[in-house]
C-alpha positions in Angstrom: -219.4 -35.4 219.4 -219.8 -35.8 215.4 -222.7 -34.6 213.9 -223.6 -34.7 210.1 -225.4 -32.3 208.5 -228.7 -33.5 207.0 -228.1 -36.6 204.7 -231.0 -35.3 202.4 -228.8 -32.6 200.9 -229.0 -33.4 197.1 -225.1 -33.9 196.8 -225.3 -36.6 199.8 -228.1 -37.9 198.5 -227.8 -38.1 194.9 -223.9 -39.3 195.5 -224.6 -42.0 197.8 -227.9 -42.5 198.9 -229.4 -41.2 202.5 -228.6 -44.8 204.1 -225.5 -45.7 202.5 -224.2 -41.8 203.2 -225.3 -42.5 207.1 -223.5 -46.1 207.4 -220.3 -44.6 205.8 -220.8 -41.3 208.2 -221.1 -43.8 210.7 -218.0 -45.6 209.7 -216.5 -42.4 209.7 -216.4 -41.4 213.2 -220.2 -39.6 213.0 -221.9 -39.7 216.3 -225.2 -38.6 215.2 -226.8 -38.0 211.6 -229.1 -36.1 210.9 -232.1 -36.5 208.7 -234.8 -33.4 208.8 -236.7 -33.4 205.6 -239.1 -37.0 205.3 -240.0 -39.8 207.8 -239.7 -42.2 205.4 -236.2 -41.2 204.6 -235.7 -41.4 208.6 -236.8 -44.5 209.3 -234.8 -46.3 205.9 -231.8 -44.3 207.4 -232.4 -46.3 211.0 -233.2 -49.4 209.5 -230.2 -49.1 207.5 -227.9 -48.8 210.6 -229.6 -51.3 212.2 -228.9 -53.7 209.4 -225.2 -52.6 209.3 -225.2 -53.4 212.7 -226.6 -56.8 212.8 -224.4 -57.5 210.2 -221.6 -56.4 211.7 -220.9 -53.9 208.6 -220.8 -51.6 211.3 -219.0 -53.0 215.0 -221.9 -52.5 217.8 -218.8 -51.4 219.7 -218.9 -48.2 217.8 -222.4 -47.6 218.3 -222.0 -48.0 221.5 -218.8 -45.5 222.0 -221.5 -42.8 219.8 -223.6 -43.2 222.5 -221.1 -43.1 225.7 -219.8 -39.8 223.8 -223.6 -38.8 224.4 -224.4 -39.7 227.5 -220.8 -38.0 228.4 -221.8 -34.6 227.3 -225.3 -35.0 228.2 -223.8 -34.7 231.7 -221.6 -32.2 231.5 -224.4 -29.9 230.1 -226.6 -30.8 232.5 -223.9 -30.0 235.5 -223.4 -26.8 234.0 -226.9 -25.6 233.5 
């Protein structure tokens, strides 16, 4: 699993932009990205991916690998604990 570090970091933010800087982390091969500073910021950055999605900026199929990756290692921890 990917994980970004928070996408409110000024040179993430002030490079890119918190939504753009989450499609292309997405693009990327990120898994999850994290946001941990403003709800507003949080919910541009899911409405952002969702828009990617539905316009096929980003394939659904790789949300959807994201979240098998997930669910594969949610399991395994689980199993182990």
């Amino acid at each position: 699993i990917i994980i970004t570090d928070c996408l409110e970091m000024k040179g993430v933010a002030d490079g890119w932009g918190e939504v753009e800087a989450a499609i292309l982390a997405v693009l990327g091969g990120a898994d999850i990205v994290l946001c941990c500073h403003t709800w507003e910021t949080q919910i541009a950055i899911r409405d952002g991916l969702v828009a990617a999605v539905e316009s096929g900026r980003i394939p659904e199929a790789r949300i959807d690998s994201a979240l098998a990756r997930i669910d594969a290692a949610k399991k395994r921890w689980l199993q182990v604990s």
